[in-house]
C-alpha positions in Angstrom: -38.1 97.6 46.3 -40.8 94.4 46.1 -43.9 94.4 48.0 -44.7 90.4 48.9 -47.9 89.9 46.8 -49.0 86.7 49.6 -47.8 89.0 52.4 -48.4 92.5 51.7 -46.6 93.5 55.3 -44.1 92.0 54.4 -41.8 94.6 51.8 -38.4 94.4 50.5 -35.5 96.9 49.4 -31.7 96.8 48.6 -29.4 99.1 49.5 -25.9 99.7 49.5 -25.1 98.3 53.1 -20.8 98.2 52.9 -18.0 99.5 50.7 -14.1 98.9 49.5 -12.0 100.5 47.6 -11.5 98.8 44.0 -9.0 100.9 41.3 -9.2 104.0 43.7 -13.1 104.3 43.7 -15.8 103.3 46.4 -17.7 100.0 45.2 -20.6 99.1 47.6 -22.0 95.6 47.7 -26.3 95.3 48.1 -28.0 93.8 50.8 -31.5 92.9 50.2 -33.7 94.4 53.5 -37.2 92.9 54.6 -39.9 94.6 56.6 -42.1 92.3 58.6 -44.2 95.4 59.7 -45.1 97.9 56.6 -41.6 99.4 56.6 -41.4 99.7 60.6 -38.6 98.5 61.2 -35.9 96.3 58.7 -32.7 93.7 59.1 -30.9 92.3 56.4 -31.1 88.6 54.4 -27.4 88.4 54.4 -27.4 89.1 50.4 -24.3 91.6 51.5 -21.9 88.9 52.4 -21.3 87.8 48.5 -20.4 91.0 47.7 -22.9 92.0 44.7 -22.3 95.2 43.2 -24.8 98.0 43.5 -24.6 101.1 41.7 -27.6 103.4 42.9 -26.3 106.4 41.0 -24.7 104.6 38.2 -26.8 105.1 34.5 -29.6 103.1 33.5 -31.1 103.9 37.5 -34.3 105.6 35.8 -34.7 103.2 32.9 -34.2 99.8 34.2 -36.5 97.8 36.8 -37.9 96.3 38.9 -34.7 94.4 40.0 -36.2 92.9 42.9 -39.6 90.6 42.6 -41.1 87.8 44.8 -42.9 84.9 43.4 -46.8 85.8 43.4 -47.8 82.4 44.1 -44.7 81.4 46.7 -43.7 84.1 49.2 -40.4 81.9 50.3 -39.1 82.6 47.0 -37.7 86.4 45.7 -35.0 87.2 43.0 -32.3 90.2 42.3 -31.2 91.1 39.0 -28.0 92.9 39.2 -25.4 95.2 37.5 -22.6 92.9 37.2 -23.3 89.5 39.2 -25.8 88.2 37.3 -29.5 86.9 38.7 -29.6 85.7 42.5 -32.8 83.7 44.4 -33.3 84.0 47.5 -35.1 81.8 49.7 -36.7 82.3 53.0 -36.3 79.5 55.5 -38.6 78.3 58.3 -36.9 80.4 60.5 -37.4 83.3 58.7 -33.4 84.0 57.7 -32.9 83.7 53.7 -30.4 81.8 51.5 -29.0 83.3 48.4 -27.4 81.8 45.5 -26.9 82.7 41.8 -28.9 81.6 39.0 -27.6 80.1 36.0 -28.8 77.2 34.0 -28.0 78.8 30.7 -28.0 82.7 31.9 -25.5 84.9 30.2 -23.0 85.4 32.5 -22.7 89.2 34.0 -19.4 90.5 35.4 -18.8 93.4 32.8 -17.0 96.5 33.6 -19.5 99.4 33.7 -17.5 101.0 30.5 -19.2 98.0 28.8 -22.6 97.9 29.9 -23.7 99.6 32.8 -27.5 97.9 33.5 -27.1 94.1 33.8 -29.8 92.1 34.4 -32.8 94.9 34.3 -35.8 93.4 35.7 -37.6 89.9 36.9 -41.1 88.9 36.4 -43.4 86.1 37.2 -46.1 85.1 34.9 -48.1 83.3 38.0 -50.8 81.4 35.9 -48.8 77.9 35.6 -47.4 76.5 39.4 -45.6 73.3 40.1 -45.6 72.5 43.6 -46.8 76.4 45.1 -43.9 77.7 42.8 -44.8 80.1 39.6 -43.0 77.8 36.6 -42.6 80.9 33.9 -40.1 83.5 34.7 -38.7 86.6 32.5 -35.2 88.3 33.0 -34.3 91.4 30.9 -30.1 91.4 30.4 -29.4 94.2 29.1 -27.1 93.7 26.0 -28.6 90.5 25.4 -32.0 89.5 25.2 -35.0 88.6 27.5 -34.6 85.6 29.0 -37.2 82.9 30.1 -37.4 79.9 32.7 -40.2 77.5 32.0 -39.3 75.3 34.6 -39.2 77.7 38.3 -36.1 79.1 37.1 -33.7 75.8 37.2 -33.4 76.4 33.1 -33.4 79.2 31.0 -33.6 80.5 27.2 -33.2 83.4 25.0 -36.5 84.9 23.7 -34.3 86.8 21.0 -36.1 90.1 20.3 -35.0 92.9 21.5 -31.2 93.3 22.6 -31.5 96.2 25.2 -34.4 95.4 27.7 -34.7 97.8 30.8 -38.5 97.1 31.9 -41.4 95.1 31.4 -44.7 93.9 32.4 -47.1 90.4 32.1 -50.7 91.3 31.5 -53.0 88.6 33.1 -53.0 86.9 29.8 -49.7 86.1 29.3 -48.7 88.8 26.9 -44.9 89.9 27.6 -44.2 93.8 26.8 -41.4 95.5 27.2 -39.4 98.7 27.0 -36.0 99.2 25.4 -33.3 101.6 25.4 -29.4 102.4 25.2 -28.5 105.3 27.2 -25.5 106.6 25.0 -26.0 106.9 22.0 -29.8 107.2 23.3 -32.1 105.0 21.5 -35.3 102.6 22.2 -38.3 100.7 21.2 -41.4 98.7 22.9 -41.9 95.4 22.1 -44.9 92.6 22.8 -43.7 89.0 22.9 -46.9 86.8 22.6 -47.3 83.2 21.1 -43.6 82.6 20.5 -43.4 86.1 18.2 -42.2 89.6 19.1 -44.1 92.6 17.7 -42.5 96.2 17.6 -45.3 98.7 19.1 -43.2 101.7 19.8 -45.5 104.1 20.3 -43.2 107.2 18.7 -40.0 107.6 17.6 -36.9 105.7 19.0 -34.5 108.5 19.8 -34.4 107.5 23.7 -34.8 105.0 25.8 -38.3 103.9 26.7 -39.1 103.1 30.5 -42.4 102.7 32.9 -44.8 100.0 31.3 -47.7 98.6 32.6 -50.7 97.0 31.7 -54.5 97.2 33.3 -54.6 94.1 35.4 -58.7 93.7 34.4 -58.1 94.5 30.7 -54.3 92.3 29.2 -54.8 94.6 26.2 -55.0 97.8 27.6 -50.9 98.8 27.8 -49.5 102.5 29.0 -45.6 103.0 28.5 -43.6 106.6 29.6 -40.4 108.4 28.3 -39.5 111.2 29.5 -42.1 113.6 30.0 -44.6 111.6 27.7 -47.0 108.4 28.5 -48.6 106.5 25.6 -52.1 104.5 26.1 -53.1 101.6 23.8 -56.4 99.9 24.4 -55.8 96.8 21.5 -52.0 95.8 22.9 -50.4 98.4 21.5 -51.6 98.1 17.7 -52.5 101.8 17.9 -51.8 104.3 20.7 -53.0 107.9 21.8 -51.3 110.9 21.5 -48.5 111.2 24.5 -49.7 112.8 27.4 -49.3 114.2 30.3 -47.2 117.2 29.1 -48.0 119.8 31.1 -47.5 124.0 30.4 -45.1 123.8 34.0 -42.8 120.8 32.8 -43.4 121.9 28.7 -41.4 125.3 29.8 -38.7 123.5 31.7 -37.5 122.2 28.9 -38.2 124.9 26.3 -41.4 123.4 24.4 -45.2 124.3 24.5 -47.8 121.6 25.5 -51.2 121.7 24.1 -53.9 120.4 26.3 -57.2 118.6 25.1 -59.4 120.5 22.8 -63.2 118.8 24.7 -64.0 120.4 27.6 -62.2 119.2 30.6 -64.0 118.5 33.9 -64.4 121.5 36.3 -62.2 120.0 39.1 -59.1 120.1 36.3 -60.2 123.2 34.5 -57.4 125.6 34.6 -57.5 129.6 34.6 -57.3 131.2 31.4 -54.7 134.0 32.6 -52.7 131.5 34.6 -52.5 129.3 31.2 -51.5 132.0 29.1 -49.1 133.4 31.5 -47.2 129.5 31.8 -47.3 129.1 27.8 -46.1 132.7 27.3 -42.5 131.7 29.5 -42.1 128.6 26.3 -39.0 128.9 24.0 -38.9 127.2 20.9 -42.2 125.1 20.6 -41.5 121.2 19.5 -44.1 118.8 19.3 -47.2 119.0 21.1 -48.9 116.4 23.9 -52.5 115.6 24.6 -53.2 115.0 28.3 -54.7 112.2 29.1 -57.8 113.2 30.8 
């Protein structure tokens, strides 16, 4: 889904709208939905017609993201990374009905089979401090496999950033500063990376035994970076030159999966304090305790 930034009322979502049969298995081809009215009521852009592949279900549908965005400074112009089609811009018309055509201008092409590389192109972002003529001029694409991509120039030409190969999600801080999560599904493995002044920096906050995926930075501080896995969030306040201790583990989704959480040693505030008998009766139910979390009060 994408939420207009000019026009918040205006929100966005792709679905799977029709299907065919392709080597005895359902394939479903997107189409791209707007909402004039806060989700009210919806119609298509038309997307469907070219017959983009969606896979909803497929792997990589918790780890890669967002793969619909709309340019912050120009709310005619939105983008879809897909599985295997590549990147697509759309562009809403006068009448308000939308064009769509595929990017290239020196994008990897993407038509793999899903034995090959199931993700794609991961995400889109907009660094929306440089316009040319109402349209935001730098552009990021994570293609999975590859590299991150950029588009200095509204998206007509693009060029490999290098770094890391498996990109799934990422984030500009108001500054400028790139970060991004990484991961392979099978065999599992990721990193965090932050791409700033023409150099990429490894900050992955613990091991690398999985893929990384939600990351965000504090819009009112570019340095101030939180990334999840799992059942884990890390914090950094200095870009991601040191982080805290994961958090939020907590006793309920620690037992799920057979490991003990610890919770902070100062005092937490009376609206979060929990009962002593309730706590030791969740920690009791834990099986084999593996590394501990500190919440993130």
């Amino acid at each position: 889904m994408a939420i207009d930034p000019g026009t918040p009322a205006r929100a966005y979502a792709v679905i799977p709208r029709t299907n065919s049969i392709v080597n005895n298995q359902y394939q479903y081809a997107a189409e791209a939905m707007v909402s004039e009215d806060r989700g009210v009521t919806w119609r298509g852009t038309g997307l469907v017609k070219y017959g983009l592949y969606i896979g909803a279900n497929d792997d990589y549908r918790v780890e890669s993201g967002e793969r619909l965005a709309v340019d912050p400074n120009n709310s005619d112009v939105l983008y879809f990374a897909s599985r295997r089609n590549g990147l697509w811009m759309g562009l809403r018309q006068p009448n308000a009905q939308y064009t769509w055509a595929p990017v290239s201008g020196g994008l990897p092409p993407w038509t793999t089979a899903p034995t090959v590389d199931a993700a794609g192109y991961t995400f889109v972002l907009f660094d929306s401090r440089a316009t040319l003529n109402g349209v935001s001029q730098t552009i990021y694409t994570g293609v999975h496999g590859s590299a991150v991509w950029r588009s200095a120039d509204g998206g007509q030409t693009w060029t490999s950033l290098g770094g890391p190969a498996n990109p799934v999600r990422g984030v500009v801080a108001s500054d400028g500063t790139l970060y991004v999560s990484c991961g392979i599904a099978s065999p599992a493995s990721g990193n965090v990376a932050r791409y700033s002044n023409g150099q990429w920096t490894d900050i992955t906050p613990g091991d690398k035994s999985a893929p990384y995926t939600g990351i965000t930075a504090d819009p009112g501080n570019p340095a101030t970076v939180m990334v999840g896995r799992d059942n884990s969030v890390w914090r950094s306040t200095n870009a991601g030159a040191s982080r805290t201790p994961p958090g939020r583990t907590t006793p309920a989704m620690a037992a799920r999966r057979g490991r003990c959480a610890s919770w902070p040693t100062r005092q937490p505030s009376p609206a979060r304090t929990i009962p002593r008998t309730i706590m030791i009766r969740t920690m009791t139910r834990c099986q084999n305790p593996g590394p501990s979390a500190s919440a993130l009060m």
